[in-house]
Every structure is written in C-alpha cells, then in structure tokens.
C-alpha positions in Angstrom: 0.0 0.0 0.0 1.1 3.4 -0.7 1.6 5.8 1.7 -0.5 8.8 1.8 2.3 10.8 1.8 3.3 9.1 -1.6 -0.2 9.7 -3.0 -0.3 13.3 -1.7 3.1 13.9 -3.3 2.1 12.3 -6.7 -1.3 14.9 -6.7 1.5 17.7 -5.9 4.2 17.0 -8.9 1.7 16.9 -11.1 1.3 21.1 -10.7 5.0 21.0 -11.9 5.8 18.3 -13.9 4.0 19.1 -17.3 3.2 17.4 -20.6 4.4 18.7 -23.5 2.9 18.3 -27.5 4.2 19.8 -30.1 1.8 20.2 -32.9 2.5 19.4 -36.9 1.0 19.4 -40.0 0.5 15.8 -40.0 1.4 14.2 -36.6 2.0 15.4 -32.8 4.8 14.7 -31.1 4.4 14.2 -27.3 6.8 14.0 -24.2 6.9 14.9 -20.4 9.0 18.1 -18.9 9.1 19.7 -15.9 9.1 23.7 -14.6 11.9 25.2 -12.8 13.2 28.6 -11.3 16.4 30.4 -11.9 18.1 32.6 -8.8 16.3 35.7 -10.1 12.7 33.9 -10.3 11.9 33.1 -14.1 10.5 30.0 -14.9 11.9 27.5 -17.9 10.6 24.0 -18.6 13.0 21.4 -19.0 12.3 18.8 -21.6 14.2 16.9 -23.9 15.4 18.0 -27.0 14.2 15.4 -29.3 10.8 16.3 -28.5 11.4 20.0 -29.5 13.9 19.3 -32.2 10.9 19.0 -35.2 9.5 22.5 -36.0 6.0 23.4 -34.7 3.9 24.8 -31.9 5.2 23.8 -28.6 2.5 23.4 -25.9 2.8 22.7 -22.1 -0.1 21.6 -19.9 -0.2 21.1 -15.9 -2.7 19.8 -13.8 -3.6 22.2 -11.3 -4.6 21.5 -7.3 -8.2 21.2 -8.5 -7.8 19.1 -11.2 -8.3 21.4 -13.5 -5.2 21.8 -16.8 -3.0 25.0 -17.2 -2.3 25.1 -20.7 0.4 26.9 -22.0 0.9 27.6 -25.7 3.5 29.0 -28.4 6.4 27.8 -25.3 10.0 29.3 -27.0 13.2 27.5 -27.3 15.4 29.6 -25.3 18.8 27.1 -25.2 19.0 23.4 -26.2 22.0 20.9 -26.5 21.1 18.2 -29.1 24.4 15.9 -27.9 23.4 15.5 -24.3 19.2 16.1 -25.7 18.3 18.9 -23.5 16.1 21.7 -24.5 15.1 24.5 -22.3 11.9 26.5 -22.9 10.5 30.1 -21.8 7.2 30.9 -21.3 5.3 33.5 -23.5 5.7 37.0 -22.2 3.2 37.6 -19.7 2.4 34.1 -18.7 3.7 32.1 -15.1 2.8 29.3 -13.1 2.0 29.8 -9.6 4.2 27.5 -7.9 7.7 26.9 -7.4 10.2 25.3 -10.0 11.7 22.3 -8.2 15.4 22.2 -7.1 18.0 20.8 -9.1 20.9 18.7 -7.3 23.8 18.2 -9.0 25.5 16.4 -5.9 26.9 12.9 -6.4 24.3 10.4 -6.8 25.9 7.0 -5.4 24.5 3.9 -6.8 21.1 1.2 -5.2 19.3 5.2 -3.9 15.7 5.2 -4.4 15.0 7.5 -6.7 11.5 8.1 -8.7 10.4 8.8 -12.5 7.7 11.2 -13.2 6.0 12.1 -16.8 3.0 11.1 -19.1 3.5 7.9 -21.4 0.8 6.9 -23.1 -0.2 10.7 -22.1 -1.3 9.5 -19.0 0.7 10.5 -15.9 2.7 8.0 -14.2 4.8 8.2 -11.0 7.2 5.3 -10.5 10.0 3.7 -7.8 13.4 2.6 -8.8 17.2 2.4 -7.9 20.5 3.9 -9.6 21.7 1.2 -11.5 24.9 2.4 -12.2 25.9 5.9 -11.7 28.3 6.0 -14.6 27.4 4.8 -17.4 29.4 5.5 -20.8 27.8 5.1 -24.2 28.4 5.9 -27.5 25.1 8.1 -28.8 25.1 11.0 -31.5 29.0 10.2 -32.2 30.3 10.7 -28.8 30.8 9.0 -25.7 28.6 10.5 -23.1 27.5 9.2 -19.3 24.3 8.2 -19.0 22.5 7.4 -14.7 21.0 4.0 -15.1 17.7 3.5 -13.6 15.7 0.5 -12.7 12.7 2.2 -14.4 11.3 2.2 -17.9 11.4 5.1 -19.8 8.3 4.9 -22.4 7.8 7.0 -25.3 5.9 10.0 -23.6 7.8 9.9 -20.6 11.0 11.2 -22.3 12.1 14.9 -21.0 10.5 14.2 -17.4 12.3 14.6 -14.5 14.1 11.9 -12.7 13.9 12.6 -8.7 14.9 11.9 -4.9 13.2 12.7 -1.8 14.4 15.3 0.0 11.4 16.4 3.1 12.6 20.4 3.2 12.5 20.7 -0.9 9.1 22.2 -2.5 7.5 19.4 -3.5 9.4 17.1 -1.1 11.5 16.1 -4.2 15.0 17.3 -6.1 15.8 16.7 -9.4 18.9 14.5 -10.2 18.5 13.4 -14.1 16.8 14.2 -16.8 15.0 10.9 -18.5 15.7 10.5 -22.0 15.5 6.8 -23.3 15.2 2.9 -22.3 17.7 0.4 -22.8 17.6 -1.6 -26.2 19.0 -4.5 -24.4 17.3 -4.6 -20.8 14.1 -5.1 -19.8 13.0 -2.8 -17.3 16.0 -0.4 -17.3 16.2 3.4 -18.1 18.5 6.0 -18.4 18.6 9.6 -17.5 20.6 12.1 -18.0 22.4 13.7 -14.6 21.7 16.6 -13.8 24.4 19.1 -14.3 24.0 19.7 -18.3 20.4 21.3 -17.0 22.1 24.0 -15.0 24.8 25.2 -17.6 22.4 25.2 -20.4 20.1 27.1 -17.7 22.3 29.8 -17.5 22.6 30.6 -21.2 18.8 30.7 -21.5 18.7 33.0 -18.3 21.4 35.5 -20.9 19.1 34.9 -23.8 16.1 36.1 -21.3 17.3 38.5 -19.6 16.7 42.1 -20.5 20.0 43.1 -19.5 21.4 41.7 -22.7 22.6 44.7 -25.0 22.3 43.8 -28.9 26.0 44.6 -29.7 26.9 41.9 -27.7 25.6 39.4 -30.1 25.7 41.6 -33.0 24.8 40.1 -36.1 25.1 43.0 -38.9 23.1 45.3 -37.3 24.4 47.6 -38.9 23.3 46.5 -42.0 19.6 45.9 -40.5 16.6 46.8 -43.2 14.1 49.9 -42.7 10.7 48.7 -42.3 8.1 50.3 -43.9 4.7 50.1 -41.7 2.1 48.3 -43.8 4.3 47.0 -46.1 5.6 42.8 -46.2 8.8 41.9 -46.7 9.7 38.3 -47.7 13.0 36.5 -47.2 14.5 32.8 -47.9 17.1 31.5 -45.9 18.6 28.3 -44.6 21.1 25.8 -44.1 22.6 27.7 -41.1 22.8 29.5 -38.1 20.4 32.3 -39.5 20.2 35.6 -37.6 19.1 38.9 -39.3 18.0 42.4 -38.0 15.2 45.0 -39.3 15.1 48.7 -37.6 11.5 50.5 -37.3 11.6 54.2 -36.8 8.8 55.0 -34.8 7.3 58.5 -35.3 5.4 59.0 -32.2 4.4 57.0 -28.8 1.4 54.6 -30.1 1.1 50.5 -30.6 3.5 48.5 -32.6 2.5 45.0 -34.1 4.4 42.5 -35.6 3.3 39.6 -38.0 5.5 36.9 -38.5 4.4 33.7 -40.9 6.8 31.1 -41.6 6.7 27.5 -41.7 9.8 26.7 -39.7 10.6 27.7 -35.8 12.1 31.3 -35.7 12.8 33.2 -32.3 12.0 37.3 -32.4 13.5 39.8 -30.3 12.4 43.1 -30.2 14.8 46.0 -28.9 14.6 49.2 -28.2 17.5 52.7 -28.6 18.6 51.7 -25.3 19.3 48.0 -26.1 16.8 46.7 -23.5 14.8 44.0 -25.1 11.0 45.2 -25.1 9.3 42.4 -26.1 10.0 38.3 -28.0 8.6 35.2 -29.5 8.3 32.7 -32.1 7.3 32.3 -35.8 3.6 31.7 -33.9 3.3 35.2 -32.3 2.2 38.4 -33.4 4.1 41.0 -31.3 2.1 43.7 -30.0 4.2 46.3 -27.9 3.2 49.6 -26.6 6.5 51.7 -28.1 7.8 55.5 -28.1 9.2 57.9 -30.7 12.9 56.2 -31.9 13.9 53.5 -33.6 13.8 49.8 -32.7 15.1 47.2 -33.9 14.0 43.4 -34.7 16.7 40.4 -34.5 14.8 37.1 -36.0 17.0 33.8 -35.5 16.9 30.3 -35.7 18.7 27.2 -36.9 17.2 26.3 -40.4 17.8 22.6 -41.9 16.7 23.5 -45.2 15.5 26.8 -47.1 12.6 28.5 -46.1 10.8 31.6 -46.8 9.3 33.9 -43.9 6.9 36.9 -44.3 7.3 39.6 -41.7 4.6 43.0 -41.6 4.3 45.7 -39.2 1.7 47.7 -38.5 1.8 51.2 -35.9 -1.0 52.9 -34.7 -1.2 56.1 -33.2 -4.1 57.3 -31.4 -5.4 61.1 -31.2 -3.2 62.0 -34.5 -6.5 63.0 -36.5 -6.1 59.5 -38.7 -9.5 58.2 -37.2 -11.1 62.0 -37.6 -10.3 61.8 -41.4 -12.2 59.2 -41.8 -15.4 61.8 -41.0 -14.6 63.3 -44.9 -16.3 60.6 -46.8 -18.5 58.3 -44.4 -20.0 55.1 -46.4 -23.9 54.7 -44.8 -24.5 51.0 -45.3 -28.1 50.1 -45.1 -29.2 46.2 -44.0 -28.2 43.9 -46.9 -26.2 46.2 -49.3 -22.9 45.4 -50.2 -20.6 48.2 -50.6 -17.4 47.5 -53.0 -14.2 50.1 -53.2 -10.4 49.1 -54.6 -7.6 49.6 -52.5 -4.4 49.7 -54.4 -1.2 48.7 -52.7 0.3 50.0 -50.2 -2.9 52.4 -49.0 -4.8 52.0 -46.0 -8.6 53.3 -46.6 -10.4 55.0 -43.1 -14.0 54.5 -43.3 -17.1 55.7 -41.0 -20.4 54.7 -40.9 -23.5 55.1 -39.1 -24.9 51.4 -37.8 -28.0 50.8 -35.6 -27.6 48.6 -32.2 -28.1 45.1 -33.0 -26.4 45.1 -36.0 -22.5 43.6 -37.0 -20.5 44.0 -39.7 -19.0 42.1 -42.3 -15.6 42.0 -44.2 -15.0 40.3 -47.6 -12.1 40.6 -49.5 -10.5 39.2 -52.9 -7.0 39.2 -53.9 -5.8 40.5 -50.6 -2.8 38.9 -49.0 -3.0 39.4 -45.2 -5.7 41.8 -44.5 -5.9 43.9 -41.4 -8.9 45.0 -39.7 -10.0 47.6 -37.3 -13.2 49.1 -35.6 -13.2 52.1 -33.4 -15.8 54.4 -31.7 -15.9 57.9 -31.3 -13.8 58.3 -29.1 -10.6 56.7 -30.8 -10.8 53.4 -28.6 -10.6 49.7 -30.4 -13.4 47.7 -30.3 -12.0 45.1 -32.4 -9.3 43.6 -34.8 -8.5 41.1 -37.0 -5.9 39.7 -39.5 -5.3 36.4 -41.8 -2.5 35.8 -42.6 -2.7 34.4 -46.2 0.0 33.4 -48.1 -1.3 32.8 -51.8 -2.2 35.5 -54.2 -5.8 34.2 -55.1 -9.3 35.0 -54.3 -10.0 34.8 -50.8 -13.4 35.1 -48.7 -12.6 36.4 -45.4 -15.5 36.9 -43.0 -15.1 39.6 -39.7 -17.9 39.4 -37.2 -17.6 42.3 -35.1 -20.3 41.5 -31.8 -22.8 44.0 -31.4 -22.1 46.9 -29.5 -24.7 50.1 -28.6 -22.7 52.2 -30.8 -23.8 54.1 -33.7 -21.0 55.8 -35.5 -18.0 53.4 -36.2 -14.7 54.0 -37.8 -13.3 51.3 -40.0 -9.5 50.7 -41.2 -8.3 48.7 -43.4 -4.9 47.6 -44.9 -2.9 44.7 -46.6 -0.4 43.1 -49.2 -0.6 42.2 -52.5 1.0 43.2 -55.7 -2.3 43.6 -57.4 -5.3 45.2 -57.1 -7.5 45.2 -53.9 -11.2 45.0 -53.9 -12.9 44.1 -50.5 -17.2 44.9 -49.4 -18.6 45.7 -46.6 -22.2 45.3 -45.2 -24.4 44.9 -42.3 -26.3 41.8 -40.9 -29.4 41.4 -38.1 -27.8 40.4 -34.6 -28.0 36.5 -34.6 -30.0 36.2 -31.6 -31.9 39.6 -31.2 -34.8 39.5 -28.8 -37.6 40.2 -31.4 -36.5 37.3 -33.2 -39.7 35.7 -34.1 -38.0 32.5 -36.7 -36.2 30.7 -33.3 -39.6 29.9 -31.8 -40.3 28.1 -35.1 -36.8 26.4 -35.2 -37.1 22.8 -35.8 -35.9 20.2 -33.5 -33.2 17.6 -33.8 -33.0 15.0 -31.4 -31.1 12.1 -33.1 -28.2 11.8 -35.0 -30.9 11.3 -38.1 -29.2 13.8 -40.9 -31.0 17.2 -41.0 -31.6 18.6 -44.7 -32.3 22.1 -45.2 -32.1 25.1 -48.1 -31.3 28.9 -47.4 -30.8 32.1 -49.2 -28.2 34.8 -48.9 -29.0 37.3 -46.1 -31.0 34.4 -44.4 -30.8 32.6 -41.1 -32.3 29.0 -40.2 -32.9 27.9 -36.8 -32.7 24.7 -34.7 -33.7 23.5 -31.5 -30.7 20.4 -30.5 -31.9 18.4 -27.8 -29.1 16.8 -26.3 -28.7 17.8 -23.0 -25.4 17.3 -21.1 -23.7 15.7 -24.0 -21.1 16.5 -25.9 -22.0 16.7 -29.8 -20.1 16.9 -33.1 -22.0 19.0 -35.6 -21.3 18.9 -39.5 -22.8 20.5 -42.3 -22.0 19.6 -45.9 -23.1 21.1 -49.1 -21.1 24.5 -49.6 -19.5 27.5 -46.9 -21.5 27.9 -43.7 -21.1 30.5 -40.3 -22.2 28.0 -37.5 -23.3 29.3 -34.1 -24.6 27.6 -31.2 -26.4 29.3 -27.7 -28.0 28.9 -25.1 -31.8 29.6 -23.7 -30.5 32.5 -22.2 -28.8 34.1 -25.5 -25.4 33.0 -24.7 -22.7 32.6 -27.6 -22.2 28.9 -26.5 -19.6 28.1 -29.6 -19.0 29.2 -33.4 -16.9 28.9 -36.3 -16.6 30.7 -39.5 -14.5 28.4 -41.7 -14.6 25.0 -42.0 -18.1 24.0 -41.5 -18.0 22.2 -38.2 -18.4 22.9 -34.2 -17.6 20.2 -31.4 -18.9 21.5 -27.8 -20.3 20.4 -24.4 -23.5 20.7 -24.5 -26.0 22.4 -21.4 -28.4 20.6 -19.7 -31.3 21.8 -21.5 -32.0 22.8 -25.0 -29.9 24.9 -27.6 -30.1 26.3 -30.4 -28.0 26.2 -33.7 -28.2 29.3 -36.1 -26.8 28.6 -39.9 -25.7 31.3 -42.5 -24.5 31.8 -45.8 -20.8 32.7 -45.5 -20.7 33.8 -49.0 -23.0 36.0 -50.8 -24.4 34.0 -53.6 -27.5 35.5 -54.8 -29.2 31.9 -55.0 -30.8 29.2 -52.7 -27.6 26.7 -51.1 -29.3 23.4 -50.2 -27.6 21.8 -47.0 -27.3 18.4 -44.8 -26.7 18.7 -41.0 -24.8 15.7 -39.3 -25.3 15.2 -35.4 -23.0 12.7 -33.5 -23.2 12.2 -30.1 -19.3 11.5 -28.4 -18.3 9.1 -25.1 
C-alpha cells in the first residue's frame, strides 16, 4: 500500500511536472518536462530536446490542485543541447505558473538510492519507484561518448524529458531533481536511463542570458548595422537556410502609439524586439504576433533560428497612433451602409482606406475581400478606442473570402481601417447583418428540432438565417454541415454565444443541460438558394 504521503506527493508533482505536445502538420509529437526557477525567479521547462527538435507549436499543460489543466501555448526554445538532448523552454511574455520550480541537485548520486520517475507515457501521468543502476554509465550516442545514470525504471515513449527525482522532506515538492529521462535500454528489460543533472544548469544559464533584459544587442551583434528599414504596412519576404540564421530590421517609430508585428513562416524562428537603449521590449516565435506599446525612436528586430533547409518567412508591421487626426479623417467621406447592401471600393497597394459609418444597435459587420494577401482590420468608436481587430495571414495570391464578425455593441457611429499586401489590385465589401440572436426574433420559436443523430436537410438564401432547436442535454455533440461555406453558431436559452466557427463547417462543444439552439448562414453572398445536410453525432 502506498503511503498517503506518496499519494499526496504524486497529486503535488503533477502542478509541476507538465506534458508537453508539439503540434504538426500531419502528426503530434508528445513527451513529459518539468518547470523550474532560476536565482532571479523566471521560470523554464526542461524537456528533452528530441521532442522539441521538429519544428512546430510547442505546448505545455499542468494539472492544477483542482484538477483542472493550465495550458500553456507558443512555449519558445530559449537554449538546447542536441548531444546530451536537453532543451530548455520560456514561457510567453506575460504568462507564469503559480508555484515553485523544483530544485536541481547536481551532488553525487551513489549507486542502489531510491530514486523516482515522473511524466505522461501513453499521455497519462505515471509516478514510478526505482534504484540507480549504475551511476556512470558511458555510451556511445550522437558520435560521442557520453554518461548516462542507469535507472531500474522504464522510460516509455511520452515519458522522455520528465524529471528523474529523490526525496528530499525540506525541498518544494518534497522532491529534487537529479536526471533528466531521456530513453530505455535496447538491451534490458526494465531499465532506463537519464541524464544527470548538471548539463540542465549550464544550459540554464545561457537561456537565463538569452532572457534576460540586460542583454545589449551589440553583444551578439549580427550586422546590425546593415539591418533593413521597415516600412509600416508594407511585407517583406525573405528565404534563408542551411545555417545558423540571424538577421535584424530597424522600425523608426514617429510617435508614442502600438506596434505589431506579423510573422508567418513554416519553420521555428525566435523574435527579439529592442529598443534605442538596447533593452529588449518584447519576444517570440514564428507563432506570435508582437504587440508592444512603443515610443518615438527607432527599434530594432533580430529574428533567428537554426534552419535545416531553405525556407521563406513573411514579416509585416503595423503602428497605430491614437489622437493624431487618422481616425477623424475618416469623417470626410463616411459610407452609410443600409441592411443587406454590399458596398465594394479598390484599394491599391500599399494604401490604408479610413472609413465611417452610421450602424444601428443590433447590428454587425461584415468583411470580404479578394486578392488581398494578409488583411488587417480595425473598428473604433468615437472616441478613438478599439473595439475590435482582425488579420489572416494568407499566403497565396488568389481569391480569398474572409468573413469579420464584429459582436454588437450600442454604438452608432464606427470607424473602419483597413490595410494589406498584395502586388495587385484590392477589392474588398462591406455590409451589415441582423444580430444573430436579437430578442424580437420571431424564426427561433419556429426552429425545428433535432434530437437524433438522423441527418438534417435544409435550403437557405443569402441574407437568411435558419434555426434549430438540438436536444441533447449534457452531452457532448459533433455537428457537420455539408453542401457548400457555412457561419455556424450555437447558444443557449438565455442568448449565450455557446460556440461558433466561421470556416470550416463544423463545431464540437459540451452541451448544457437543456436545450440549444443552432443558427446557420451563408458565408458567401451568392445571390441563389444553397441546399444543405446537418450531421449530429453524439461523443463518449
């Protein structure tokens, strides 16, 4: 029988010892780390890094005290060391977990000590007992000879990256760290190894440099000098690879205001924003859009990364200044867009367009744009403030629907930006739609009723809505409709936005226990009836 200690502790590491996935086109690759603290108080994850070596999204996910999971996306590869495969990763700005890292010990670890393995394989979290093996193992991996801590402890695929322990009563989580697990043995059943613990520290320090905002850009200076202007509003597109790529792009700033960056690319780049001074303002990866309060100056942008093979990355900016008379221009020439009307204009490249309208309560608005790489929206009041934005970034030059819905808001007069990329012409519409779930409407109490998994035919026009009552209470329900582009949106007896989605014709959700009720529009204007099926399928 375990101990209740032992149970207790197992509930505790699992606030600190995380799972890790890191998403792909077409596969995930999964393994265990665990959070720790340097002496000035950031947090890093330590992991393994062959299960951060592949490009993509790296995500991290606790289990908190309540059982409830702490996810934690878009994780950045601050320092990694493929010979002895450890990677260490940084949290986006902003984010933290609220509990201590745990302590690393790299004492001498003698041989037959209890020690314990923690991680997720299988992604499910295990907590096993063992023994050092041998302390000093020497193997040949990666074309070197390198010392290995033999455990008495599989190491499964999933588990790889977690942390390898000892008790120690007085530590935070009554544990220390003394290995990092990395693979089994090819040879004996039942035997691990890990690797000890002091490679985590040194590579520790060099991420804690590569975090730290003391760190002045000429001290890894990589041509700055020779860094490119930026234009605001403007792309510029680059290929590189086969090396240790590191390049730098300065942004004169012409007043105190916001600053955001777009970056696309396929492969895992690391951004670092700095500013005059050479205190870094802001950072992330090739999956972040950097968006940084800034003042008058210039600023400059170091992109890095190690690139197997060549590659092409996109990088825009956009700056924004607030009570400069750019929203008030927009007064000159309002467009008045009444219910149903499409409203067309060209944008040529490398303008931005200000528009203001007048728009009842209850109403939202719509964007649709063709030939526009990367569109950039904006909605403010009166007063200058953002309601809302939105961007796509779209990487081919051909006709592309691209649908906004703003939520309604008891505003009346609205002013509208607009801006983008493309080395052609721009033509984009707005117009104006009924709230989707106004109080007066009188077509949900005729809404007809699904209740099996029976598929649902319908038709419906441009400018229309269609109604349905599901009746699956407490489940949780797939929902697919077939037969051309649909805006799907799900709420609640009390006029809750439950779930939606806008491009791919499908919604998976939770359901209530009690009814809801599932609204279906045209998500292109089409001037003709679109006949339709609705799938319902009830998931375990």
């Amino acid at each position: 029988m375990f101990s209740a200690f032992f149970i207790s502790a197992q509930s505790s590491l699992q606030e600190v010892v995380c799972q890790i996935a890191v998403g792909h086109l077409d596969h995930i690759i999964g393994g265990s780390g665990f959070l720790v603290n340097d002496s000035e108080g950031n947090q890093y994850i330590v992991t393994n890094d062959h299960v951060t070596a592949e490009s993509g999204n790296i995500t991290v996910i606790f289990r908190e005290e309540d059982g409830k999971l702490k996810q934690f996306d878009k994780m950045i590869v601050l320092a990694n060391d493929p010979l002895y495969d450890i990677s260490i990763l940084g949290f986006p700005m902003g984010s933290r977990i609220k509990r201590q890292g745990l302590k690393i010990d790299i004492g001498k670890i003698d041989n037959f000590i209890t020690v314990f393995t923690a991680g997720y394989p299988d992604y499910r979290w295990s907590f096993k007992e063992g023994i050092i093996l041998n302390n000093n193992v020497l193997a040949y991996r990666s074309g070197t000879i390198q010392r290995f801590l033999a455990i008495s402890a599989y190491v499964n695929p999933g588990s790889s990256g977690g942390p390898l322990l000892r008790e120690q009563p007085d530590a935070p989580e009554g544990y220390v760290v003394v290995g990092v697990n990395t693979l089994k043995s090819p040879d004996i059943d039942g035997t691990g190894y890990s690797i000890p613990s002091r490679r985590i520290v040194e590579l520790l320090n060099i991420a804690a440099e590569k975090k730290s905002e003391k760190r002045i850009v000429s001290r890894d200076n990589d041509n700055i000098e020779k860094a490119e202007q930026i234009q605001f509003d403007n792309s510029i597109s680059t290929s590189v690879g086969f090396t240790d790529y590191a390049g730098w792009y300065r942004f004169t700033i012409p007043a105190e205001g916001d600053l955001k960056i777009d970056f696309h690319s396929d492969e895992n780049f690391y951004l670092e924003l700095f500013d005059g001074r050479d205190k870094l303002i802001g950072s992330g990866t090739s999956y972040d859009s950097l968006n940084i309060k800034v003042s008058s100056g210039d600023l400059y942008l170091r992109i890095s990364g190690k690139i197997p093979y060549w590659t092409t990355y996109r990088l825009s900016s956009l700056f924004k200044s607030f009570y400069k008379g750019y929203i008030h221009s927009a007064k000159d020439s309002p467009i008045v867009i009444k219910d149903g009307i499409w409203h067309t204009r060209i944008l040529h490249n490398g303008d931005e367009e200000w528009f203001s309208i007048k728009i009842n309560p209850g109403r939202a608005i719509i964007l649709e744009t063709e030939h526009l790489l990367n569109p950039h929206f904006e909605i403010y009041d009166a007063l200058d403030t953002l309601l809302a934005e939105s961007s796509f970034k779209i990487n081919r030059d051909v006709n592309n629907y691209r649908w906004i819905y703003i939520p309604e808001r008891l505003v009346t007069d609205l002013y509208i930006r607009l801006t983008g990329y493309s080395k052609i012409m721009k033509i984009y519409r707005f117009r104006t739609i009924e709230a989707m779930f106004a109080s007066k409407n009188t077509t949900i109490e005729k809404a007809e009723a699904i209740t099996s998994s029976t598929p649902t035919a319908g038709s419906i026009r441009s400018n229309e809505k269609k109604w349905y009552t599901l009746l699956f209470p407490g489940k949780k329900l797939d929902i697919k409709i077939e037969g051309g582009d649909y805006i799907l949106e799900l709420y609640d007896s009390g006029n809750t936005l439950l779930a939606e989605n806008y491009y791919n014709n499908h919604l998976s959700v939770n359901l209530p226990h009690e009814e809801v009720f599932l609204c279906v529009t045209l998500s292109k204007w089409t001037g003709k009836n679109s006949n339709y099926i609705i799938f319902t399928e009830v998931k375990d």
